[in-house]
PyMOL Python script that loads the backbone (N, CA, C, O; Angstrom):
from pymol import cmd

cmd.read_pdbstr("""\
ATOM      1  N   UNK A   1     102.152 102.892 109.408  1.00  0.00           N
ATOM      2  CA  UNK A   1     102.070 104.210 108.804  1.00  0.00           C
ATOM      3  C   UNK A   1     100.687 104.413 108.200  1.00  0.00           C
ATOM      4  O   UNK A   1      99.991 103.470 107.824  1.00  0.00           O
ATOM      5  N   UNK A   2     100.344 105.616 108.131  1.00  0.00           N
ATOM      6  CA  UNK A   2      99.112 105.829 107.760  1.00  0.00           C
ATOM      7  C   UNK A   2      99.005 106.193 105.761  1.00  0.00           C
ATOM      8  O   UNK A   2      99.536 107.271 105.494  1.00  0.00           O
ATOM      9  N   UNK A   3      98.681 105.779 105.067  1.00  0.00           N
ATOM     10  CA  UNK A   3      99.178 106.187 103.873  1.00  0.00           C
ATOM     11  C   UNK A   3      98.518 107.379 103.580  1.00  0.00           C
ATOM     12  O   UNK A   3      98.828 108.001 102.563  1.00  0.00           O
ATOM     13  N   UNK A   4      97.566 107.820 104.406  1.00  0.00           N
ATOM     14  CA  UNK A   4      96.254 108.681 103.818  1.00  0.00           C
ATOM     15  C   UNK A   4      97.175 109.818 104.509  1.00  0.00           C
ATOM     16  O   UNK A   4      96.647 110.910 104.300  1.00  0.00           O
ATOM     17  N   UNK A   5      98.115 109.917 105.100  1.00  0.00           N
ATOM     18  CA  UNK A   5      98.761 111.398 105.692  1.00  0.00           C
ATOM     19  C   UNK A   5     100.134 110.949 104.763  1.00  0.00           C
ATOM     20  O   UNK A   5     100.958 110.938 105.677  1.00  0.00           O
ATOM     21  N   UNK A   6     100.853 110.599 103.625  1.00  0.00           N
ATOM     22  CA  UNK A   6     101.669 110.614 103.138  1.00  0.00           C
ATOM     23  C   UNK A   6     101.113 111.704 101.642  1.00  0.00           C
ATOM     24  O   UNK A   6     100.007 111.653 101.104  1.00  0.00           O
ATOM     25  N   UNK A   7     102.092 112.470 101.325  1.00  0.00           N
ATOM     26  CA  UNK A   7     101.447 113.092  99.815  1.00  0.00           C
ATOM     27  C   UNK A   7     102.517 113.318  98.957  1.00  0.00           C
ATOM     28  O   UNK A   7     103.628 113.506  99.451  1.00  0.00           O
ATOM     29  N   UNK A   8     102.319 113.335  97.408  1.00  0.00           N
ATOM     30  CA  UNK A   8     102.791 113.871  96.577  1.00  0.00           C
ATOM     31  C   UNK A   8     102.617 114.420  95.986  1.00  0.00           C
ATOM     32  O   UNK A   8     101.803 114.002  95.162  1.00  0.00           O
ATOM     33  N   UNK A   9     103.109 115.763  95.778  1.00  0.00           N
ATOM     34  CA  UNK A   9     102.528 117.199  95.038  1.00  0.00           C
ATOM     35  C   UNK A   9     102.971 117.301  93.485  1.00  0.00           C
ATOM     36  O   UNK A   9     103.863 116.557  93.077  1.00  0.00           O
ATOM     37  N   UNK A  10     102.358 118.202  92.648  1.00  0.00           N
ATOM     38  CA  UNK A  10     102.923 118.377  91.665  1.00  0.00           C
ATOM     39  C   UNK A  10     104.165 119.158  91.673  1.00  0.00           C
ATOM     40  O   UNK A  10     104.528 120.058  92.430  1.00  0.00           O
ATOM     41  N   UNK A  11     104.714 118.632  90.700  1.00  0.00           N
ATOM     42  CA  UNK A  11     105.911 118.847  90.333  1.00  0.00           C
ATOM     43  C   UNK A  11     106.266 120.836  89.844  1.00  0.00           C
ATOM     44  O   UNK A  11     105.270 121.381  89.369  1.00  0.00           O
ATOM     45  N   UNK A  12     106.913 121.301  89.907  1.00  0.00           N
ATOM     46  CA  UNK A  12     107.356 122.726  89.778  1.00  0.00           C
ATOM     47  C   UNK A  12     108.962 122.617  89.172  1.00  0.00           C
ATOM     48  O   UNK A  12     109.900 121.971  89.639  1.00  0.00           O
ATOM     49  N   UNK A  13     108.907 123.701  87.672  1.00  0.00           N
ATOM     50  CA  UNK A  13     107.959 124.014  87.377  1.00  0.00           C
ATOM     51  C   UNK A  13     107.252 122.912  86.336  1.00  0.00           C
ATOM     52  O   UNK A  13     107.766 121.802  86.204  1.00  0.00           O
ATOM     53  N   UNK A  14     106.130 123.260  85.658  1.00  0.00           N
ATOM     54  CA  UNK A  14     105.214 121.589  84.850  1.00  0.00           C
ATOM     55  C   UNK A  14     104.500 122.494  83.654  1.00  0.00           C
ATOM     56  O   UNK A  14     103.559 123.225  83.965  1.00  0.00           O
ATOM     57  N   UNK A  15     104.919 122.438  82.420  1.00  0.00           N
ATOM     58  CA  UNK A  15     106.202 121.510  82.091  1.00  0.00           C
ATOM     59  C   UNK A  15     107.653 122.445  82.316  1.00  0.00           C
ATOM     60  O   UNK A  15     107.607 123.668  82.449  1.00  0.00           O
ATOM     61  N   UNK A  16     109.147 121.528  82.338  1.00  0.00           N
ATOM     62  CA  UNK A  16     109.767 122.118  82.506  1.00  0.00           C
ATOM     63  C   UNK A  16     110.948 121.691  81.508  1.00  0.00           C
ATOM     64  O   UNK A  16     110.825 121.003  80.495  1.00  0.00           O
ATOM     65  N   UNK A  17     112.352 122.369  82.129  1.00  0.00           N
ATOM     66  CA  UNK A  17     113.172 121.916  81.064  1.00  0.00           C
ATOM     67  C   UNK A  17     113.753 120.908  81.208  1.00  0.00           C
ATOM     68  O   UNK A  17     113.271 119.959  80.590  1.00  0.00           O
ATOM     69  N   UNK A  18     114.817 120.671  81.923  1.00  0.00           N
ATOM     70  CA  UNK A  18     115.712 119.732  82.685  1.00  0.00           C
ATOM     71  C   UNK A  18     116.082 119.646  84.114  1.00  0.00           C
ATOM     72  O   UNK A  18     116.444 118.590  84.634  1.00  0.00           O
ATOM     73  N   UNK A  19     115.996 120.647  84.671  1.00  0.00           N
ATOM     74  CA  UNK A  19     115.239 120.288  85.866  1.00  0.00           C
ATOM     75  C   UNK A  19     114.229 120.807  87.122  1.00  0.00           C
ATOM     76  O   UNK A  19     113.791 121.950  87.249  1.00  0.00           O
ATOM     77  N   UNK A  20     114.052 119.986  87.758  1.00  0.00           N
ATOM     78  CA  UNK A  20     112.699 119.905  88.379  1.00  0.00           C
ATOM     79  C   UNK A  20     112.613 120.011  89.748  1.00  0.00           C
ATOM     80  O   UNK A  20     113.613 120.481  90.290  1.00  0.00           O
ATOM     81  N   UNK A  21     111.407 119.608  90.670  1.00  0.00           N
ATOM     82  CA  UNK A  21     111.081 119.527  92.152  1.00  0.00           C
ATOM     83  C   UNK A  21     110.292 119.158  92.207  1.00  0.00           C
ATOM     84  O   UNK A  21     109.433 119.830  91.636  1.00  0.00           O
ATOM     85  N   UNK A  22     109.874 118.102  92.742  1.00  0.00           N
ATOM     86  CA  UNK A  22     108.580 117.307  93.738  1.00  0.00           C
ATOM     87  C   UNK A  22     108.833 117.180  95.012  1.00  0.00           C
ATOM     88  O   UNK A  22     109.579 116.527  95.741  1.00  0.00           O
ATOM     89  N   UNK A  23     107.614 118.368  95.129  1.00  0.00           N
ATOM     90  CA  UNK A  23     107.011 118.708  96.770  1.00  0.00           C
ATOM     91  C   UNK A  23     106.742 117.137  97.427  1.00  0.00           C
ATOM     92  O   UNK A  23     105.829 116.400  97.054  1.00  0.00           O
ATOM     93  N   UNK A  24     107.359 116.930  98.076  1.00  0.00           N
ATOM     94  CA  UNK A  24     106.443 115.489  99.026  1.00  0.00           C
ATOM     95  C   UNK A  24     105.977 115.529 100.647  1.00  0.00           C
ATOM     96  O   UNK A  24     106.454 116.313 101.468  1.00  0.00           O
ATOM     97  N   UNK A  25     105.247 114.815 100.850  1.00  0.00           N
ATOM     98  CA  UNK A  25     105.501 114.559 102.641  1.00  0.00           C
ATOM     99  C   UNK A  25     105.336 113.043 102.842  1.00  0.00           C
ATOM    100  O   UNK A  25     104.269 112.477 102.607  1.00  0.00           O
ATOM    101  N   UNK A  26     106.246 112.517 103.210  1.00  0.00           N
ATOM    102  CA  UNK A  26     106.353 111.291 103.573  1.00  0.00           C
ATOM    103  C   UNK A  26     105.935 111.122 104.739  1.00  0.00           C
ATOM    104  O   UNK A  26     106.705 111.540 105.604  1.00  0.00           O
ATOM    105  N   UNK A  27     104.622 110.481 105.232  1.00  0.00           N
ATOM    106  CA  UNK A  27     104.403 110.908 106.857  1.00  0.00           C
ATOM    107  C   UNK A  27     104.752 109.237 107.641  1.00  0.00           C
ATOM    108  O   UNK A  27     105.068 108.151 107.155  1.00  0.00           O
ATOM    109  N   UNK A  28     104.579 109.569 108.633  1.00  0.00           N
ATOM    110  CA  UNK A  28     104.480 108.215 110.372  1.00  0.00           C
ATOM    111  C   UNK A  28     105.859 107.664 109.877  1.00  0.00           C
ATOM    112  O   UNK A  28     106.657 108.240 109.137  1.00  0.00           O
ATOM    113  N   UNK A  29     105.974 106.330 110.489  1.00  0.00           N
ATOM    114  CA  UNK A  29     107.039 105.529 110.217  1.00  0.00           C
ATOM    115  C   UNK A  29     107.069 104.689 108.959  1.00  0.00           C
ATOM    116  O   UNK A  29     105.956 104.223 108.715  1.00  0.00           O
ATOM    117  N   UNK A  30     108.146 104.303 107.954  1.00  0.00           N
ATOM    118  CA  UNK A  30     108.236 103.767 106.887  1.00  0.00           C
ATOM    119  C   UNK A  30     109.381 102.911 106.802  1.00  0.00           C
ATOM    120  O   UNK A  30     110.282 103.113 107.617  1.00  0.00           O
ATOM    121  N   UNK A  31     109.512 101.956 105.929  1.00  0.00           N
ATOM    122  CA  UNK A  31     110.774 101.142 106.148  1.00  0.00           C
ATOM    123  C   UNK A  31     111.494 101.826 104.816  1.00  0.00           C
ATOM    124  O   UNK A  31     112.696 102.073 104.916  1.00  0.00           O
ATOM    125  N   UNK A  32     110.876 102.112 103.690  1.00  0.00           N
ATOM    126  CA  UNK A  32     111.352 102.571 102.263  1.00  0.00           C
ATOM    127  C   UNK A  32     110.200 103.209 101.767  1.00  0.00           C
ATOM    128  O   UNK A  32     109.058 102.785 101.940  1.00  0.00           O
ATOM    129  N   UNK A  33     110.565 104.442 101.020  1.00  0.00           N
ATOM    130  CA  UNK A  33     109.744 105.352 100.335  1.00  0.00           C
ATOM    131  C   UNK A  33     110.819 105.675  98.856  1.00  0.00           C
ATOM    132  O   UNK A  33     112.048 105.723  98.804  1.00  0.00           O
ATOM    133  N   UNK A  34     109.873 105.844  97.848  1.00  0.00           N
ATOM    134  CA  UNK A  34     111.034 106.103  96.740  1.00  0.00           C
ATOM    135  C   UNK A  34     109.801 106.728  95.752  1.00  0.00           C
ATOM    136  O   UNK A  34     108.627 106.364  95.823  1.00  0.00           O
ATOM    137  N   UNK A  35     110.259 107.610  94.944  1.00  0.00           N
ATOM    138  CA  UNK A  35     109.392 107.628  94.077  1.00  0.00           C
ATOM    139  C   UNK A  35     110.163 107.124  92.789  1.00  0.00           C
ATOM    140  O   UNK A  35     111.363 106.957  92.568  1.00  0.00           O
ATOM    141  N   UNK A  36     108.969 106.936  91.982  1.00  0.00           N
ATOM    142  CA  UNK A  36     109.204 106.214  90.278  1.00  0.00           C
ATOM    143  C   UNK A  36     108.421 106.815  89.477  1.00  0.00           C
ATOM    144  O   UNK A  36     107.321 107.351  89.608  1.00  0.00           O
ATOM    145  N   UNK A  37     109.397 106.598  88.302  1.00  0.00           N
ATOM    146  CA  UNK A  37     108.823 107.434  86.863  1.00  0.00           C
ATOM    147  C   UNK A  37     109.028 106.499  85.751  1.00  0.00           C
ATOM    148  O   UNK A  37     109.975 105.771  85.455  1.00  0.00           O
ATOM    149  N   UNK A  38     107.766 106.740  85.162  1.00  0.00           N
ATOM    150  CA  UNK A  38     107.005 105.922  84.125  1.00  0.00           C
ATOM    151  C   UNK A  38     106.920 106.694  82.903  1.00  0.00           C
ATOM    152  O   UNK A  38     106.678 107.891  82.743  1.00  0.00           O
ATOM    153  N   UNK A  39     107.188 105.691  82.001  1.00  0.00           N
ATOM    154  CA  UNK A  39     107.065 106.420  80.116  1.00  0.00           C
ATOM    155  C   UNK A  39     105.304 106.178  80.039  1.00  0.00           C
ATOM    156  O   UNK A  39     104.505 105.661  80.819  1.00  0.00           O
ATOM    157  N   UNK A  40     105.208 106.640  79.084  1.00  0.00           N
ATOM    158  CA  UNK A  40     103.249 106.250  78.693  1.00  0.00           C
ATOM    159  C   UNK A  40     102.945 105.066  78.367  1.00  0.00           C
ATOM    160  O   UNK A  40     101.791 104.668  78.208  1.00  0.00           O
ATOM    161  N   UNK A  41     103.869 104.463  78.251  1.00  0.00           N
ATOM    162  CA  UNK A  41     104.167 102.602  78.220  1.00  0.00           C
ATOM    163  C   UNK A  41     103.946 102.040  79.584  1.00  0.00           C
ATOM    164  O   UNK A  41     103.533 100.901  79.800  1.00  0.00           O
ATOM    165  N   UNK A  42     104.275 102.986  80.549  1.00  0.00           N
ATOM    166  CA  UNK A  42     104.146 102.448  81.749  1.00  0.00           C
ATOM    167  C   UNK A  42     105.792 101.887  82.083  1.00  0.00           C
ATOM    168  O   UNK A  42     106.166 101.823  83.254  1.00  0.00           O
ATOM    169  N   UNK A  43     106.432 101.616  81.293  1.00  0.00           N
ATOM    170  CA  UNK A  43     107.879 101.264  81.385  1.00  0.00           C
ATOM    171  C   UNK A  43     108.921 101.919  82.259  1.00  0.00           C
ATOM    172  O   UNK A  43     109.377 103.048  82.075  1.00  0.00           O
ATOM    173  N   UNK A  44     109.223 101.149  83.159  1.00  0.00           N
ATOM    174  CA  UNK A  44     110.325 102.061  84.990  1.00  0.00           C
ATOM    175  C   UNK A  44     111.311 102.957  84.500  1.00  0.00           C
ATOM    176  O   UNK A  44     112.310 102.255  84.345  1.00  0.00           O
ATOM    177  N   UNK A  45     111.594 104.184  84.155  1.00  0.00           N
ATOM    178  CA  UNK A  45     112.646 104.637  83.630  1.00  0.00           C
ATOM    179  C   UNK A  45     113.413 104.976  85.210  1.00  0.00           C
ATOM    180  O   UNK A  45     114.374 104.209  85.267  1.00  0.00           O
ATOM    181  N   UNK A  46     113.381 105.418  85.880  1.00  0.00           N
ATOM    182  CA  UNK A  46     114.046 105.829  87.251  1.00  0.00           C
ATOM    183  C   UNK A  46     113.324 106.000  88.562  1.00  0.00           C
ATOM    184  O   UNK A  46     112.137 106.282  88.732  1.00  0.00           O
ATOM    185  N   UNK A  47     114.294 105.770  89.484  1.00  0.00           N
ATOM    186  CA  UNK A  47     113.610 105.530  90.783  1.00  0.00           C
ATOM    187  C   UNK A  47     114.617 106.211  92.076  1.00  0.00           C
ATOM    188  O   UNK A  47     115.791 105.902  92.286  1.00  0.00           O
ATOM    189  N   UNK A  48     113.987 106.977  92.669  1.00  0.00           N
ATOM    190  CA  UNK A  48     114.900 107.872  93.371  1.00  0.00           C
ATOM    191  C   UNK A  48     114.457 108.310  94.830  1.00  0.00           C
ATOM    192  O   UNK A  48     113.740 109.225  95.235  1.00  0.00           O
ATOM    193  N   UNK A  49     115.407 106.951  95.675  1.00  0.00           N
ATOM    194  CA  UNK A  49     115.059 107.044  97.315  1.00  0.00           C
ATOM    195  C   UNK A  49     114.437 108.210  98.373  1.00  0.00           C
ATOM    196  O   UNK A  49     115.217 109.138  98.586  1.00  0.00           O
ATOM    197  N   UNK A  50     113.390 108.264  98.925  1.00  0.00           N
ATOM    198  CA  UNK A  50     113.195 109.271  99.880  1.00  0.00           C
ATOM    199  C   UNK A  50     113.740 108.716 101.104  1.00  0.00           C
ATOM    200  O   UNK A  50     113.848 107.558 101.507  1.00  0.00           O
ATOM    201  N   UNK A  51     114.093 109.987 101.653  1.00  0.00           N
ATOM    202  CA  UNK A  51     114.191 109.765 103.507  1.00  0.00           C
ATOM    203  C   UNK A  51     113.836 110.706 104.249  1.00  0.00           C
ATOM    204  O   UNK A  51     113.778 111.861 103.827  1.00  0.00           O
ATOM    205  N   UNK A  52     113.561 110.398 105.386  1.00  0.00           N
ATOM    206  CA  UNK A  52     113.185 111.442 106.219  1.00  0.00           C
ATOM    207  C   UNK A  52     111.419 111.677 106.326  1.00  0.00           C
ATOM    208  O   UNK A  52     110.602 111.107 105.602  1.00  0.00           O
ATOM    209  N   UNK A  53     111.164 112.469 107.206  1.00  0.00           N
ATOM    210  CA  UNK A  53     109.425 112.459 107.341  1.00  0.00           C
ATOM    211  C   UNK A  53     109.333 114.141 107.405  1.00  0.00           C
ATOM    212  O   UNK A  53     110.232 114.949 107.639  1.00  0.00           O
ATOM    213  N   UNK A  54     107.874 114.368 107.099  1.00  0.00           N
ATOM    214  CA  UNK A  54     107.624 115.686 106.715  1.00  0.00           C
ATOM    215  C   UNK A  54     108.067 116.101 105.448  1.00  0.00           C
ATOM    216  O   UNK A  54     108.827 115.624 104.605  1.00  0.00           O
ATOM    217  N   UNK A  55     107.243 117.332 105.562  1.00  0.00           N
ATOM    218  CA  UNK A  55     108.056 118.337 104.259  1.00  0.00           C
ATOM    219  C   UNK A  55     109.135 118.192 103.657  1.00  0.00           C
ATOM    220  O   UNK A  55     110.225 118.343 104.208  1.00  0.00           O
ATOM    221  N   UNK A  56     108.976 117.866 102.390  1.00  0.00           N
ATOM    222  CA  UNK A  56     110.470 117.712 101.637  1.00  0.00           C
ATOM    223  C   UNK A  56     110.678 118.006 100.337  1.00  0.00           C
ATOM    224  O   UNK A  56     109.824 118.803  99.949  1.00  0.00           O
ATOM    225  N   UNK A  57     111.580 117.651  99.358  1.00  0.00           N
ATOM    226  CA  UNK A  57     111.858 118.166  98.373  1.00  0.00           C
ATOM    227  C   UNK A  57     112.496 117.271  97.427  1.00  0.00           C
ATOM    228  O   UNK A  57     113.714 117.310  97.602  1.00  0.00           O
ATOM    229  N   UNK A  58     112.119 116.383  96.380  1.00  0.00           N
ATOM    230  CA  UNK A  58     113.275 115.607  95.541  1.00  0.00           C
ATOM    231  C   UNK A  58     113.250 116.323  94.120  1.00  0.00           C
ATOM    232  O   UNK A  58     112.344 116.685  93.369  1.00  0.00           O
ATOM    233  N   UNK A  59     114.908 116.380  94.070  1.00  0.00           N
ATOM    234  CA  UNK A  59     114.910 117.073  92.805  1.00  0.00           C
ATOM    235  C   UNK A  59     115.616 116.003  91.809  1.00  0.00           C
ATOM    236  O   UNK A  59     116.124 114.920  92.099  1.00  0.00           O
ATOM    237  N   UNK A  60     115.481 116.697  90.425  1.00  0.00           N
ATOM    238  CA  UNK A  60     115.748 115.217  89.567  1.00  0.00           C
ATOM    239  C   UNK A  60     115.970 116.497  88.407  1.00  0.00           C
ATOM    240  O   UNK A  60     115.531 117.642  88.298  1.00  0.00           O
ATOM    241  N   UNK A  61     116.939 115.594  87.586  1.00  0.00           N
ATOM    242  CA  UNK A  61     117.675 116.342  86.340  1.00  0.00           C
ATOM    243  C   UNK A  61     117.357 115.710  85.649  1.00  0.00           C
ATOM    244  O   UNK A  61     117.669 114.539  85.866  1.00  0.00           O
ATOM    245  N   UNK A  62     116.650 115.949  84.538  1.00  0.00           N
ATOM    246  CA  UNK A  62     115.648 115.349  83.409  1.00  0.00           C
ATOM    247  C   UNK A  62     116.585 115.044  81.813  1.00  0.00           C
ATOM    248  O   UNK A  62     116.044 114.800  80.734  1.00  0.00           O
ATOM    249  N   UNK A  63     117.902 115.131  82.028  1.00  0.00           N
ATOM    250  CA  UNK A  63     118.727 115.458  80.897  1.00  0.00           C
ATOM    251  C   UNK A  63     118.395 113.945  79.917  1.00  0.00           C
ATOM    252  O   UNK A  63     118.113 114.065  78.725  1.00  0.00           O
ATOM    253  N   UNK A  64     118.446 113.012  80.365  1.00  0.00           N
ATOM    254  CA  UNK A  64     118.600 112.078  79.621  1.00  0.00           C
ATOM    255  C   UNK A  64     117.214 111.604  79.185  1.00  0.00           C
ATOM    256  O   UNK A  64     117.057 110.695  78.370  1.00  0.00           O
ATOM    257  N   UNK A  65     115.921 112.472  79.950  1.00  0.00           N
ATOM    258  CA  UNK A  65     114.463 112.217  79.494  1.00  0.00           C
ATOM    259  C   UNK A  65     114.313 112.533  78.045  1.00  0.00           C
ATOM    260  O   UNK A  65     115.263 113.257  77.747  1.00  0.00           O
ATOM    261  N   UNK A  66     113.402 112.279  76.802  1.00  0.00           N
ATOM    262  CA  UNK A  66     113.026 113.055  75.935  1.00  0.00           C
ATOM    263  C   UNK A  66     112.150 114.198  76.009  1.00  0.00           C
ATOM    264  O   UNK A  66     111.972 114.537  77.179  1.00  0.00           O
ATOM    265  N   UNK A  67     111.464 114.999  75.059  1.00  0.00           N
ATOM    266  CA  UNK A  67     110.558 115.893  75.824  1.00  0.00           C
ATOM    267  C   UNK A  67     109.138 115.171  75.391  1.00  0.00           C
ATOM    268  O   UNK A  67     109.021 114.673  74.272  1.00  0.00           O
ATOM    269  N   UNK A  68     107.999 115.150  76.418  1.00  0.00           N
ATOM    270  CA  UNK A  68     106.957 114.597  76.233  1.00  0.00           C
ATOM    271  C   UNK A  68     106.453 114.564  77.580  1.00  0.00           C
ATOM    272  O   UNK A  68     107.036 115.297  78.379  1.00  0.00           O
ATOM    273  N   UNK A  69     105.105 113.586  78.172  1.00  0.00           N
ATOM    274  CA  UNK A  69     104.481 113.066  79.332  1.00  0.00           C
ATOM    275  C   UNK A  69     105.403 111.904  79.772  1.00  0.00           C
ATOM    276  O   UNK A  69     106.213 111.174  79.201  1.00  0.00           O
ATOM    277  N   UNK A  70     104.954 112.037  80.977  1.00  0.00           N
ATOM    278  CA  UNK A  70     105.604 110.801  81.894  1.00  0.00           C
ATOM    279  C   UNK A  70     104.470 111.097  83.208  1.00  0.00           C
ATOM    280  O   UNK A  70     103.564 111.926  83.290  1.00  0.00           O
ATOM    281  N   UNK A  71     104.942 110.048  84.170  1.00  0.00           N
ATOM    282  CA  UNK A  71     104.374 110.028  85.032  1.00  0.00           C
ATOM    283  C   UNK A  71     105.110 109.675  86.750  1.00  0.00           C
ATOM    284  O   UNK A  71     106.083 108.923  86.700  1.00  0.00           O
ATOM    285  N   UNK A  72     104.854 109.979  87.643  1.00  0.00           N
ATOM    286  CA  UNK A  72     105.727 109.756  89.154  1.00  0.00           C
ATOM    287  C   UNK A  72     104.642 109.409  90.068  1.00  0.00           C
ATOM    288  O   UNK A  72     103.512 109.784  90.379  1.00  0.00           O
ATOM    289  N   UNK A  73     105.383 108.648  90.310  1.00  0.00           N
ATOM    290  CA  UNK A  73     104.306 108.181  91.895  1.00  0.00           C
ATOM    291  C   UNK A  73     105.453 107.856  93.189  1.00  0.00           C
ATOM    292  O   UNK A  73     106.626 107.485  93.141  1.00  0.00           O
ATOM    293  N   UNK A  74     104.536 108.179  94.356  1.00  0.00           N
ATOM    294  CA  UNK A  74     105.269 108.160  95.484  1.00  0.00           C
ATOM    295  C   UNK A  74     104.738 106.681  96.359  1.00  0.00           C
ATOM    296  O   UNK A  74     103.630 106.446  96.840  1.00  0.00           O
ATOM    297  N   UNK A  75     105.791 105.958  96.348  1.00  0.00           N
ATOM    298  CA  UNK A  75     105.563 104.676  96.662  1.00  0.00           C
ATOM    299  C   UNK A  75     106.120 104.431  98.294  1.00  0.00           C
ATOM    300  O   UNK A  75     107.315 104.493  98.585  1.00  0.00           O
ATOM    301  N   UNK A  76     105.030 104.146  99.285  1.00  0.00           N
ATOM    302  CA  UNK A  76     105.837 103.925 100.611  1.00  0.00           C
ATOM    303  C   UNK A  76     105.637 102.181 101.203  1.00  0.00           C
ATOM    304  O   UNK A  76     104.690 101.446 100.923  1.00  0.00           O
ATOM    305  N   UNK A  77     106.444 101.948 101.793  1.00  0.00           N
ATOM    306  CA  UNK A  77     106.634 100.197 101.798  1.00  0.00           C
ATOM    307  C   UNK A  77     105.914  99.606 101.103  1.00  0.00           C
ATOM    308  O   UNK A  77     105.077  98.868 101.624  1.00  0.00           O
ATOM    309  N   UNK A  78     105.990  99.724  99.774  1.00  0.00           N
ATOM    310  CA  UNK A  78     105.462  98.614  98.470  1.00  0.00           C
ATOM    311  C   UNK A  78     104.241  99.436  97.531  1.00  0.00           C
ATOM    312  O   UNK A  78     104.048  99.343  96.318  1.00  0.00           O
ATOM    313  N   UNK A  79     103.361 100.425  98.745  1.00  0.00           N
ATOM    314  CA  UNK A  79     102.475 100.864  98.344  1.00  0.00           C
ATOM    315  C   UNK A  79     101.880 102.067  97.606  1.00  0.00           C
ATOM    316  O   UNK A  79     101.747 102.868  98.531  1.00  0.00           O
ATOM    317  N   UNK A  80     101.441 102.678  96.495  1.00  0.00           N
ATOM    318  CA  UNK A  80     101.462 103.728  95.864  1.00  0.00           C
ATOM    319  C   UNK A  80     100.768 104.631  96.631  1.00  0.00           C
ATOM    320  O   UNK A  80      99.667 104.312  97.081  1.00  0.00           O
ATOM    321  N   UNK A  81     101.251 105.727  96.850  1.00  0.00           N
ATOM    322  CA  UNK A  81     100.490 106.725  97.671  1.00  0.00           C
ATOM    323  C   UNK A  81      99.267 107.878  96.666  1.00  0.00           C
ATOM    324  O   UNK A  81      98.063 108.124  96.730  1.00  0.00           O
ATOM    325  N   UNK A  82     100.590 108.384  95.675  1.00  0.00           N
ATOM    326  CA  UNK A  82     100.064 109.158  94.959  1.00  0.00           C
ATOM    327  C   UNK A  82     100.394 108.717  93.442  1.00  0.00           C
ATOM    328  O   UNK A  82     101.227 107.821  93.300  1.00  0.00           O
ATOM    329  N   UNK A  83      99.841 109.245  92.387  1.00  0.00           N
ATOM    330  CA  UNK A  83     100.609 109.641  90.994  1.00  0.00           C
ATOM    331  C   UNK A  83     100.176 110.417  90.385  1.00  0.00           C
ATOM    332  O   UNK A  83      99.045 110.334  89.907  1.00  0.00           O
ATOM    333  N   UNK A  84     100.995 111.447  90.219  1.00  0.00           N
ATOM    334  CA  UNK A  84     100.847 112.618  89.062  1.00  0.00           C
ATOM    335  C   UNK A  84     101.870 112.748  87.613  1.00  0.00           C
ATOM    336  O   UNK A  84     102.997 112.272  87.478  1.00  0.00           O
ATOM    337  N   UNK A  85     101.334 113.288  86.939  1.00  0.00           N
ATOM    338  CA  UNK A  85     102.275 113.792  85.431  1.00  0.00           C
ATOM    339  C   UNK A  85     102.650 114.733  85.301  1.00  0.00           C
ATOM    340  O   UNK A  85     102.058 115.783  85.550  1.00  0.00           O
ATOM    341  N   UNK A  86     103.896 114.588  84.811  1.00  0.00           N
ATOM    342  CA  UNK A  86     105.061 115.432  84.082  1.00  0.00           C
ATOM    343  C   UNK A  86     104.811 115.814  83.118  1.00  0.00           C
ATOM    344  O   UNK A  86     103.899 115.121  82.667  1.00  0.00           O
ATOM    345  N   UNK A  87     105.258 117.035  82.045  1.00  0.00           N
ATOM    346  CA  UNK A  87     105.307 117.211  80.880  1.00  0.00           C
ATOM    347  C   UNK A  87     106.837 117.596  80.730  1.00  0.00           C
ATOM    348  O   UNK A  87     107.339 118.172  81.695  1.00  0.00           O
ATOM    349  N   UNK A  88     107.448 117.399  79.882  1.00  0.00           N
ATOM    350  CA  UNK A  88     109.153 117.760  79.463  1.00  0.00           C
ATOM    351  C   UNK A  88     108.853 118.445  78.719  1.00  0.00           C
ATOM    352  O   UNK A  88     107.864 118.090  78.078  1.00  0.00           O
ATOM    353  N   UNK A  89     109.708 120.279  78.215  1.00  0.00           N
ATOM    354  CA  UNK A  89     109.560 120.736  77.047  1.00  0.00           C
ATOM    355  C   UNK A  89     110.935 121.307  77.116  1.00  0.00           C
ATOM    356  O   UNK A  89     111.232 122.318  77.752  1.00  0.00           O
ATOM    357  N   UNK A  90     111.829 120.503  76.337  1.00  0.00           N
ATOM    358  CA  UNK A  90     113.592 121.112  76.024  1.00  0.00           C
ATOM    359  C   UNK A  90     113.076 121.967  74.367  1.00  0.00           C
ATOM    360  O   UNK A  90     113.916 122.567  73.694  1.00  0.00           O
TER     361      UNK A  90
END
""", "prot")
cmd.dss("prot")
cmd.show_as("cartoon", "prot")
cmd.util.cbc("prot")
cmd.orient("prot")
């Protein structure tokens, strides 16, 4: 797989309430893609499988987040593609 044709977009809308959308494209062939979200500690709070190639969409319900920064990255067989930040405002 090529990692340089895989992407992860910002999130919509940013900041938001509880919940969310990250634009992705997972491109070529992959064995596992997932993205993960990080406190400002850097600490794994959740991790939530992609599938499929092309244009896509993962949505995530932020209920149990606090409100503040975080961060997501789109990880394809082991490797970080992208990472961008969140802001939470409940």
């Amino acid at each position: 797989m090529l990692l340089n044709d895989a992407a992860l977009f910002q999130n919509t809308p940013n900041p938001f309430g509880r919940q969310y959308h990250h634009p992705i494209f997972p491109a070529g062939k992959f064995t596992k893609a997932h993205i993960v979200f990080h406190d400002k500690s850097g600490k794994l709070l959740k991790q939530i499988s992609v599938s499929g190639v092309g244009n896509g969409t993962v949505k995530m319900d932020a209920g149990a987040l606090s409100s503040g920064s975080y961060s997501y990255s789109l990880v394809v067989d082991g490797e970080t593609v992208s990472t961008r930040q969140l802001v939470i405002a409940k």
